[in-house]
N, CA, C and O atoms as CSV, one atom per row, in Angstrom:
chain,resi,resn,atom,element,x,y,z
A,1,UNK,N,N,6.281,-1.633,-18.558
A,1,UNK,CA,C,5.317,-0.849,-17.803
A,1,UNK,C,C,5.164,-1.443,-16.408
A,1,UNK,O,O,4.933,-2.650,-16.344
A,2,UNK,N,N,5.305,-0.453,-14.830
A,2,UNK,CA,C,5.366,-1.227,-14.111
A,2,UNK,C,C,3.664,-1.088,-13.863
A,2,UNK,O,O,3.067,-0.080,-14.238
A,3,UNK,N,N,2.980,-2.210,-13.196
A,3,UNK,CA,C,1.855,-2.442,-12.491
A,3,UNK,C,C,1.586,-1.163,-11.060
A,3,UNK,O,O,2.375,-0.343,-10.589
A,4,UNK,N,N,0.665,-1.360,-10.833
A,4,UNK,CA,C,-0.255,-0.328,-9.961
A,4,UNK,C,C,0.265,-0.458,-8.586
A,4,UNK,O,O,0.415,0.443,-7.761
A,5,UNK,N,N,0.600,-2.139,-8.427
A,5,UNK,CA,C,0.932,-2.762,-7.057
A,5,UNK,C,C,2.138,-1.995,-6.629
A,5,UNK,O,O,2.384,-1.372,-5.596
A,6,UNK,N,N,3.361,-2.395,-8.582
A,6,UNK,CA,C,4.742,-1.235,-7.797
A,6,UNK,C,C,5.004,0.055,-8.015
A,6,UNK,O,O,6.153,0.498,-8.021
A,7,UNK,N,N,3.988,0.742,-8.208
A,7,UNK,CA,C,3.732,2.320,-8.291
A,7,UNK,C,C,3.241,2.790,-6.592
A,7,UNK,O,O,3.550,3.871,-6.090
A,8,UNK,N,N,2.861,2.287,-6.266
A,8,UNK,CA,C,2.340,2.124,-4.839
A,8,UNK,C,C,3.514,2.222,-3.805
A,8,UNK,O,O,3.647,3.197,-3.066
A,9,UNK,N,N,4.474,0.988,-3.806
A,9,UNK,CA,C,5.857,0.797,-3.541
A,9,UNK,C,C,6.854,1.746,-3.792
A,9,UNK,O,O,7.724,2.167,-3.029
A,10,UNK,N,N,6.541,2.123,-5.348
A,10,UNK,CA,C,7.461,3.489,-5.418
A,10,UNK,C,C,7.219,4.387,-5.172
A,10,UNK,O,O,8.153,5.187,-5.212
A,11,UNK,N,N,5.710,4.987,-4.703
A,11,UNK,CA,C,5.522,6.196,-4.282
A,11,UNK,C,C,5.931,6.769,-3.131
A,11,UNK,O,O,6.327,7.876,-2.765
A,12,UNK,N,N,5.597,5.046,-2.370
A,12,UNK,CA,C,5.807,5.255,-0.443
A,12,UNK,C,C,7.340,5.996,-0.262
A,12,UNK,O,O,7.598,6.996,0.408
A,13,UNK,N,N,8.324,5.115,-1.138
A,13,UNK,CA,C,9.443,5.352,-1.002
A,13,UNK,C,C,9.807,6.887,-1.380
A,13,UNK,O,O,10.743,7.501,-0.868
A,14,UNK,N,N,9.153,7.274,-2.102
A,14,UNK,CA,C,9.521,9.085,-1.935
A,14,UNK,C,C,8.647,9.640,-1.243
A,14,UNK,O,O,8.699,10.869,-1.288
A,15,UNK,N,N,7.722,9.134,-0.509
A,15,UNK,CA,C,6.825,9.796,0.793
A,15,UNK,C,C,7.285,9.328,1.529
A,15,UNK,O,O,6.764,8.228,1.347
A,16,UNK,N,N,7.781,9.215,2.166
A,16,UNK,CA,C,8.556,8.672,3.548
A,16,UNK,C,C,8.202,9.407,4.627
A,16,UNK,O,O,8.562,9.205,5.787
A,17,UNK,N,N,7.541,10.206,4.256
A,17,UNK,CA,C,7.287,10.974,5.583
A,17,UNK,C,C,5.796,10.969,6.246
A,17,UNK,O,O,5.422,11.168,7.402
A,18,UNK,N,N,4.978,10.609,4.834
A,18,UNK,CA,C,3.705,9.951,5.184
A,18,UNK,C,C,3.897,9.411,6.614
A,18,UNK,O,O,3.478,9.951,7.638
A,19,UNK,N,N,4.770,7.974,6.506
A,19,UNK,CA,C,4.622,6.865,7.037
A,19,UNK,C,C,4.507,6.585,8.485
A,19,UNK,O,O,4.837,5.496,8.955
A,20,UNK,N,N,3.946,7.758,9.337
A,20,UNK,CA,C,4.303,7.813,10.465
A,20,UNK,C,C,3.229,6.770,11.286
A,20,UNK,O,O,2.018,6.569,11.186
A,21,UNK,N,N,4.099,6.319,11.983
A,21,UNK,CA,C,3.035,5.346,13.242
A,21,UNK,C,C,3.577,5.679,14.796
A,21,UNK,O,O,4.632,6.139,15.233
A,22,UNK,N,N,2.466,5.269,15.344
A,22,UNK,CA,C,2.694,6.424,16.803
A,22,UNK,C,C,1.780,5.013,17.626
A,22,UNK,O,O,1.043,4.294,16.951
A,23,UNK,N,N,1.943,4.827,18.877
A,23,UNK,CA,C,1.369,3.670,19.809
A,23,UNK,C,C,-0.885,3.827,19.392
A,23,UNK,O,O,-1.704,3.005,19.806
A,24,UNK,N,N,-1.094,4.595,18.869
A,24,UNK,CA,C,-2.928,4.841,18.315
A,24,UNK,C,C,-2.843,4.909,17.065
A,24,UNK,O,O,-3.965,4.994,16.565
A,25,UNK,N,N,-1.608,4.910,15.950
A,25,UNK,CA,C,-2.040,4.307,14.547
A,25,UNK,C,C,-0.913,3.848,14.001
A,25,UNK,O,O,0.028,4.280,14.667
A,26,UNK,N,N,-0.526,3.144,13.061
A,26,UNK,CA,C,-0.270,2.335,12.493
A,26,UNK,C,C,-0.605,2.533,10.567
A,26,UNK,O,O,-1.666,2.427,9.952
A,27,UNK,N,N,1.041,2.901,9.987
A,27,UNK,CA,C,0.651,2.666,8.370
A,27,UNK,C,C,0.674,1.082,7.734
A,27,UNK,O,O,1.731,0.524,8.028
A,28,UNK,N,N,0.105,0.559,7.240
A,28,UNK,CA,C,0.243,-0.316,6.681
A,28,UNK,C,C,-0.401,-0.603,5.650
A,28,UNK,O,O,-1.389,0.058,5.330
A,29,UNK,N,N,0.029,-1.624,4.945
A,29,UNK,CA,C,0.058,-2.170,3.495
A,29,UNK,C,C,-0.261,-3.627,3.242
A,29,UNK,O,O,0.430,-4.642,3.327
A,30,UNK,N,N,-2.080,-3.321,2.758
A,30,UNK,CA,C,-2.983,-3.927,2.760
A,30,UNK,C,C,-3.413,-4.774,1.545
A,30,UNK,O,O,-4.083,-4.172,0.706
A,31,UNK,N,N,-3.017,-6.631,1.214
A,31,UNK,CA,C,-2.673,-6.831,-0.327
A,31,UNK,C,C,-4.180,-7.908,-0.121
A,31,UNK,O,O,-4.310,-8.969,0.491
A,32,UNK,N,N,-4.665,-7.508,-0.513
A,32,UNK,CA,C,-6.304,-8.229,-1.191
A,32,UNK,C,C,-6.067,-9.182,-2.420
A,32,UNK,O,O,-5.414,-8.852,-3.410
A,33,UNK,N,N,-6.682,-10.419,-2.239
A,33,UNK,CA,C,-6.401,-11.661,-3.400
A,33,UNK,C,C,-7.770,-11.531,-4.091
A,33,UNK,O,O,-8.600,-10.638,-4.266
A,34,UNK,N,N,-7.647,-12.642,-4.358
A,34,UNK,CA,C,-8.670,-12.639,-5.444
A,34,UNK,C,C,-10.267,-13.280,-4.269
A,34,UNK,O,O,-11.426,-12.877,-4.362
A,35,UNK,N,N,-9.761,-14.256,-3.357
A,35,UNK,CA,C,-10.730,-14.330,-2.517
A,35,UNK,C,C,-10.976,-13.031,-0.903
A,35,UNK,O,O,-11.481,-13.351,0.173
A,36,UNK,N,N,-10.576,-12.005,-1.178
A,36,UNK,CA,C,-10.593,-10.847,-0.276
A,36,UNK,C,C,-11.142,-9.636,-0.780
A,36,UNK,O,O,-11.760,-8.739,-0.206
A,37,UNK,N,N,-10.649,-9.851,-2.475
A,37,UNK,CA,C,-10.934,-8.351,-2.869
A,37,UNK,C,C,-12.665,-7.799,-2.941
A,37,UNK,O,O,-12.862,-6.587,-3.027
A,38,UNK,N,N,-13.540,-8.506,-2.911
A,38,UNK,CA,C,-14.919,-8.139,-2.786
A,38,UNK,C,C,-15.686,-8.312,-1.649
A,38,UNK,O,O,-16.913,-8.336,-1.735
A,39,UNK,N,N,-15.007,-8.457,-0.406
A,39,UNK,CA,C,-15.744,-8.618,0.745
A,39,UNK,C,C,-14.942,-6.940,1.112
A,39,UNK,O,O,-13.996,-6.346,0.596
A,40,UNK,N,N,-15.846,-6.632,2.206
A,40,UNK,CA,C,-16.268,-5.180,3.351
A,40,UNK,C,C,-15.398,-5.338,3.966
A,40,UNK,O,O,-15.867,-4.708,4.915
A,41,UNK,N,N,-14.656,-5.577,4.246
A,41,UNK,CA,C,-12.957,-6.085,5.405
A,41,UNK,C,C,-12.930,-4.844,5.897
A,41,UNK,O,O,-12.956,-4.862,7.128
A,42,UNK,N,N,-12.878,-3.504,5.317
A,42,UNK,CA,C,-12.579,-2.361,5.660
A,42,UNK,C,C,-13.674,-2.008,6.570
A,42,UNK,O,O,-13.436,-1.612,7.711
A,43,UNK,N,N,-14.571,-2.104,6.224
A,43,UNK,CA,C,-15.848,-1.659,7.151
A,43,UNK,C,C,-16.024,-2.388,8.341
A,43,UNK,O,O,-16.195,-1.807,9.412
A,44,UNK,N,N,-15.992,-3.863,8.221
A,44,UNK,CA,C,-16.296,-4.750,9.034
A,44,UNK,C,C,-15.021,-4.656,10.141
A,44,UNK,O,O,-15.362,-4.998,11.274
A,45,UNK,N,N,-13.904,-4.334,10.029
A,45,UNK,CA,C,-12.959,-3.688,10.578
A,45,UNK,C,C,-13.255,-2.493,11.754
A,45,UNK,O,O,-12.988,-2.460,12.956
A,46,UNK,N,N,-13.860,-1.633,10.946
A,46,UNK,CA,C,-13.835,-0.610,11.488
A,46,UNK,C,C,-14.945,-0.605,12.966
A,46,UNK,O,O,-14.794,-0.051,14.055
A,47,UNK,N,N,-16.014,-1.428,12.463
A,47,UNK,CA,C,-16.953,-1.510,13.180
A,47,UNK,C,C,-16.879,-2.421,14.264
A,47,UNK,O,O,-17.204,-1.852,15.307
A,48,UNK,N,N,-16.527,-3.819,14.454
A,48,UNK,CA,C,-16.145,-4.542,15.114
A,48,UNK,C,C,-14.949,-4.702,15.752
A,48,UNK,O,O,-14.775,-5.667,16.497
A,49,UNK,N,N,-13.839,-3.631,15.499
A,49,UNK,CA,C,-12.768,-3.669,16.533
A,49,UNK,C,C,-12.288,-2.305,17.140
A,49,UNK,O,O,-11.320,-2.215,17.895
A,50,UNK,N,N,-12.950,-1.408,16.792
A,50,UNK,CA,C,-13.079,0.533,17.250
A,50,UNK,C,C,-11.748,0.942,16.400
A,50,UNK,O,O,-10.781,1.304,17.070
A,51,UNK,N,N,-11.610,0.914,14.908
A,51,UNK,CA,C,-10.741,1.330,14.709
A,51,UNK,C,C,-11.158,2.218,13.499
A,51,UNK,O,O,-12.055,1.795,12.769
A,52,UNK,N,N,-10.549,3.466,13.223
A,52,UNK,CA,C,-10.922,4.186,12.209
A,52,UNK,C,C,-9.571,4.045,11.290
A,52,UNK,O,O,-8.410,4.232,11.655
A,53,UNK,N,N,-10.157,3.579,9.713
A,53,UNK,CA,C,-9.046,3.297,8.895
A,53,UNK,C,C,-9.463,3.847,7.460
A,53,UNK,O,O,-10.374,3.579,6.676
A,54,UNK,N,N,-8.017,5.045,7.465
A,54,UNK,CA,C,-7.844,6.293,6.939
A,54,UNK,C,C,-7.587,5.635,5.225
A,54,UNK,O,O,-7.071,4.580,5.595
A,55,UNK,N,N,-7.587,5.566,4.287
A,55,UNK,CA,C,-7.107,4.839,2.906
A,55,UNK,C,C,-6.186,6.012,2.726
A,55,UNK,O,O,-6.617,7.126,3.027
A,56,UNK,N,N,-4.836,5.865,2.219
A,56,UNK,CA,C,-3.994,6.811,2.035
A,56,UNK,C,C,-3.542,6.135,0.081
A,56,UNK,O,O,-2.787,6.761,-0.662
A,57,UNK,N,N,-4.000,5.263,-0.175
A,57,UNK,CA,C,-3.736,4.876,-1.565
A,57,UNK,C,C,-4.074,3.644,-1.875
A,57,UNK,O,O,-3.657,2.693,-1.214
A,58,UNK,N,N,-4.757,3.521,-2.769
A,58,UNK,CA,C,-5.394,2.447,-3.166
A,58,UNK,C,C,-5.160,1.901,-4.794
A,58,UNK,O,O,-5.226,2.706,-5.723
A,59,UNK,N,N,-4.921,0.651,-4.988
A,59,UNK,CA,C,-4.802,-0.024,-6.456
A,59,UNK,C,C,-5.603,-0.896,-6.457
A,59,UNK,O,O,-6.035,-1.233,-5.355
A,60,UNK,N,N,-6.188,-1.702,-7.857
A,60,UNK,CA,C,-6.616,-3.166,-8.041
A,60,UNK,C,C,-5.783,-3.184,-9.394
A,60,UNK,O,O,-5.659,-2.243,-10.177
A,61,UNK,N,N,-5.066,-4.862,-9.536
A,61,UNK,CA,C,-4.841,-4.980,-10.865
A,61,UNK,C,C,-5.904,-5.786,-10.992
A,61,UNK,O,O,-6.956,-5.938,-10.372
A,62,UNK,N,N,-5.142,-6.514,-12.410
A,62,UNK,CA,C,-5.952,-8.159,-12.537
A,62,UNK,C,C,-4.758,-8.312,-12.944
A,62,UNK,O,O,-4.182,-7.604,-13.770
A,63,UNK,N,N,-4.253,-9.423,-12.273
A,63,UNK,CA,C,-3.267,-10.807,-12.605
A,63,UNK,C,C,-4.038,-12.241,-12.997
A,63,UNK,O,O,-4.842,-12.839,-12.281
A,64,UNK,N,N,-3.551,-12.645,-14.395
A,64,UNK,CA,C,-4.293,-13.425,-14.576
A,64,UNK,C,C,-5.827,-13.818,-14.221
A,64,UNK,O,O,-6.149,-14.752,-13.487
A,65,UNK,N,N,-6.650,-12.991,-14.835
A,65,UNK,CA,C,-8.018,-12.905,-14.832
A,65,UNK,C,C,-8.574,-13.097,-13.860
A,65,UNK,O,O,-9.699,-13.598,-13.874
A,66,UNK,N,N,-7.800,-12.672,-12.455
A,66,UNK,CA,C,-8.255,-12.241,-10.829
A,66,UNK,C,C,-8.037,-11.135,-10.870
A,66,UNK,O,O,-7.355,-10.513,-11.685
A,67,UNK,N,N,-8.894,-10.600,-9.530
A,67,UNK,CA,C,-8.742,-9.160,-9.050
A,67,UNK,C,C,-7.106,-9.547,-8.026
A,67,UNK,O,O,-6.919,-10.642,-7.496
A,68,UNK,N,N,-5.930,-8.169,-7.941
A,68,UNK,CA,C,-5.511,-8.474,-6.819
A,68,UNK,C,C,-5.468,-6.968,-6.395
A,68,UNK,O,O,-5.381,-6.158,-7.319
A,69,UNK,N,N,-5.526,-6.413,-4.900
A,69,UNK,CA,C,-6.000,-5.076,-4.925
A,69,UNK,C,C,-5.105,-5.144,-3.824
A,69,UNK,O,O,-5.080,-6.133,-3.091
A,70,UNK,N,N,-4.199,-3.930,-3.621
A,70,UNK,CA,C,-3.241,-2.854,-2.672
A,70,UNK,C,C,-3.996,-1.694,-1.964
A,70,UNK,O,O,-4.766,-0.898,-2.501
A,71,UNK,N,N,-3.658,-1.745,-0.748
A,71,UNK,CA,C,-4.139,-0.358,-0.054
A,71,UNK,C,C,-2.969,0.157,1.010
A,71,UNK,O,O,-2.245,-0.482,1.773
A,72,UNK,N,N,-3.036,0.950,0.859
A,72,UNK,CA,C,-2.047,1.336,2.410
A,72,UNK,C,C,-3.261,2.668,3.017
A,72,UNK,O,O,-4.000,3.508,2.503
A,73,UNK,N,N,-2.929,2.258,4.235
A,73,UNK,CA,C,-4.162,2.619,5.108
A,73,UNK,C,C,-3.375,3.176,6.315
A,73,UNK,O,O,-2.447,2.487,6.738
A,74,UNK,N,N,-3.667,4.411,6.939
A,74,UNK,CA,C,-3.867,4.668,8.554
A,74,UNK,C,C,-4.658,3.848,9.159
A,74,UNK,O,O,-5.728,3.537,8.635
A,75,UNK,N,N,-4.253,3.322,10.438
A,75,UNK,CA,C,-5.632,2.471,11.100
A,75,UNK,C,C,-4.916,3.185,12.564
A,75,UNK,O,O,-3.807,2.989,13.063
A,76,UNK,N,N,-6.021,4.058,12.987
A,76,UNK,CA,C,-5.946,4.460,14.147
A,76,UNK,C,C,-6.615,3.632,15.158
A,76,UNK,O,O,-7.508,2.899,14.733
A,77,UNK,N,N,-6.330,3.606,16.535
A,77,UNK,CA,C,-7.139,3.097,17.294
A,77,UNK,C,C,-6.419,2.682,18.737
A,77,UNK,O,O,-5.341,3.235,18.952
A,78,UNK,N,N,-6.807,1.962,19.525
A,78,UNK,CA,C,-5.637,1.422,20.931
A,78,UNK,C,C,-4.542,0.072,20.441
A,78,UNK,O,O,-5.123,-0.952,20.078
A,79,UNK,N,N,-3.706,0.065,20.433
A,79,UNK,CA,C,-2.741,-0.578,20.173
A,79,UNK,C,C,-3.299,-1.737,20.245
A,79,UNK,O,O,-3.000,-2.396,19.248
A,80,UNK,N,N,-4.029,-2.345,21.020
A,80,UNK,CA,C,-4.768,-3.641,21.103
A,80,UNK,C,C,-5.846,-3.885,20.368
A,80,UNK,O,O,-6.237,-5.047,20.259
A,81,UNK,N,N,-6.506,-2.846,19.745
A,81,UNK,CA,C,-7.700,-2.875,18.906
A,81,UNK,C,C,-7.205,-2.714,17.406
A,81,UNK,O,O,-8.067,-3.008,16.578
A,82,UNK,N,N,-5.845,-2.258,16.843
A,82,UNK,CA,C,-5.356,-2.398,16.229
A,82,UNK,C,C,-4.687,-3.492,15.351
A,82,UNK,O,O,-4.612,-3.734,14.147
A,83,UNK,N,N,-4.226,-4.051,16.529
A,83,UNK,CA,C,-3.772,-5.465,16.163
A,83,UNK,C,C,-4.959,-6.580,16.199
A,83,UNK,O,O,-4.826,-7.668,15.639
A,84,UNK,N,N,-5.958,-6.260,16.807
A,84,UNK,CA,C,-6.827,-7.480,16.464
A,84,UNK,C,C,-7.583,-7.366,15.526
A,84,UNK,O,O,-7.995,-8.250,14.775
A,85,UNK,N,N,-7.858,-5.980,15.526
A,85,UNK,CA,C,-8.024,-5.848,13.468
A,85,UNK,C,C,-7.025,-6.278,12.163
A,85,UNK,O,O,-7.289,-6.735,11.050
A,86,UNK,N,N,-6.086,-6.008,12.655
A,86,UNK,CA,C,-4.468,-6.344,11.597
A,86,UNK,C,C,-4.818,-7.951,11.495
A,86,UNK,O,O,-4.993,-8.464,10.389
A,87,UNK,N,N,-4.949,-9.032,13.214
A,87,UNK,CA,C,-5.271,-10.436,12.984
A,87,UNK,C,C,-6.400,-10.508,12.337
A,87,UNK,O,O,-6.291,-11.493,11.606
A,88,UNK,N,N,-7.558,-9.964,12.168
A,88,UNK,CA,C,-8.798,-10.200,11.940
A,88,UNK,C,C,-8.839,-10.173,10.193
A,88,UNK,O,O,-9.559,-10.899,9.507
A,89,UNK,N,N,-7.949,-9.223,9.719
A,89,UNK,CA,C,-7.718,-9.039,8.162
A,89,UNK,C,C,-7.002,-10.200,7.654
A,89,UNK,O,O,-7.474,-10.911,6.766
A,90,UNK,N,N,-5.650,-10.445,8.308
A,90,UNK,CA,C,-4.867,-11.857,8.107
A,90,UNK,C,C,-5.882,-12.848,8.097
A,90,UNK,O,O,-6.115,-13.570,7.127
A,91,UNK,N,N,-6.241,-12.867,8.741
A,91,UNK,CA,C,-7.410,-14.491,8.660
A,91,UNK,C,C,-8.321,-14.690,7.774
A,91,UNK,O,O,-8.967,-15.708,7.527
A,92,UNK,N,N,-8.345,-13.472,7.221
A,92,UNK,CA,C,-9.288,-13.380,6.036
A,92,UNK,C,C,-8.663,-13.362,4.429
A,92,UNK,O,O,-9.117,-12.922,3.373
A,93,UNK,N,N,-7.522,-13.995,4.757
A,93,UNK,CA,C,-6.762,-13.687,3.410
A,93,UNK,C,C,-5.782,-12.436,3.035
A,93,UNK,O,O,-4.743,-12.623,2.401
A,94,UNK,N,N,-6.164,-11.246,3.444
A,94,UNK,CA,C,-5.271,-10.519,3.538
A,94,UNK,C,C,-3.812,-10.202,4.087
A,94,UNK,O,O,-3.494,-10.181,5.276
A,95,UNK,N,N,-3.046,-9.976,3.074
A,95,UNK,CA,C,-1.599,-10.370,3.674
A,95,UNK,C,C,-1.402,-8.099,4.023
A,95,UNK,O,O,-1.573,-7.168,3.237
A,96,UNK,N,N,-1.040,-8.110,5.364
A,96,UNK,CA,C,-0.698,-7.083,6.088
A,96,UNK,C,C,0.811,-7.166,6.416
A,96,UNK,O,O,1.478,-8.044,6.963
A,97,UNK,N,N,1.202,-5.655,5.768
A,97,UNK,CA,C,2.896,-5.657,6.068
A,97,UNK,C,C,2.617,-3.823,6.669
A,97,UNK,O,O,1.816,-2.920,6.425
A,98,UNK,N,N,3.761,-4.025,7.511
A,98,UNK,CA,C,4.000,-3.114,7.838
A,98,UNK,C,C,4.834,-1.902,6.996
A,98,UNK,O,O,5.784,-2.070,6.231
A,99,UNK,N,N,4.304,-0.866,7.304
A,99,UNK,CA,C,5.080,0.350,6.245
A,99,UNK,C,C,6.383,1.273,6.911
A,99,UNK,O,O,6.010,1.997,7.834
A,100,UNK,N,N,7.486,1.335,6.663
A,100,UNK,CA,C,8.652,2.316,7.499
A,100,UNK,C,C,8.598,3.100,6.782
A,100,UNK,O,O,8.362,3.083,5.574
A,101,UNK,N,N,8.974,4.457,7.969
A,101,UNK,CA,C,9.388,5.792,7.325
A,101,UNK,C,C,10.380,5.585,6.572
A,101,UNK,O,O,10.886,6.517,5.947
């Protein structure tokens, strides 16, 4: 049985067309640990760097009696407010990858 994390992975891959990013948004793929998955990251995001971030699919497993939680997200915004949200998530534990068509 595969997990939630690679159902996620396999979906993108037959949406491919989802995946569009343009210089004001950005798809990406958002992996929450066990010290990330219950803090506001998304909100606190949104509010403190002007970016509006769209959830296009969301998972939590539990691996070994942690939460670990997947999102892939639109994050619209100015290319610079973007990325200092993308740094602002990294620093918080969240590992951010980028998504291709």
């Amino acid at each position: 049985s595969s997990s939630g994390l690679n159902k996620i992975s396999e979906l993108l891959k037959h949406q491919a067309g989802m995946a569009l990013s343009s210089s004001d948004s950005r798809l990406v793929k958002l992996v929450f640990t066990r010290e990330s998955v219950g803090d506001a990251l998304i909100s606190i995001v949104s509010r403190e760097f002007d970016v509006n971030v769209s959830i296009v699919l969301a998972n939590v497993d539990l691996v070994e009696d942690s939460a670990l939680g997947a999102i892939i997200a639109s994050v619209r915004g100015t290319r610079e407010n973007i990325g200092k949200a993308l740094a602002y998530l990294e620093n918080r534990g969240v590992r951010v990858e980028g998504v291709k068509a």
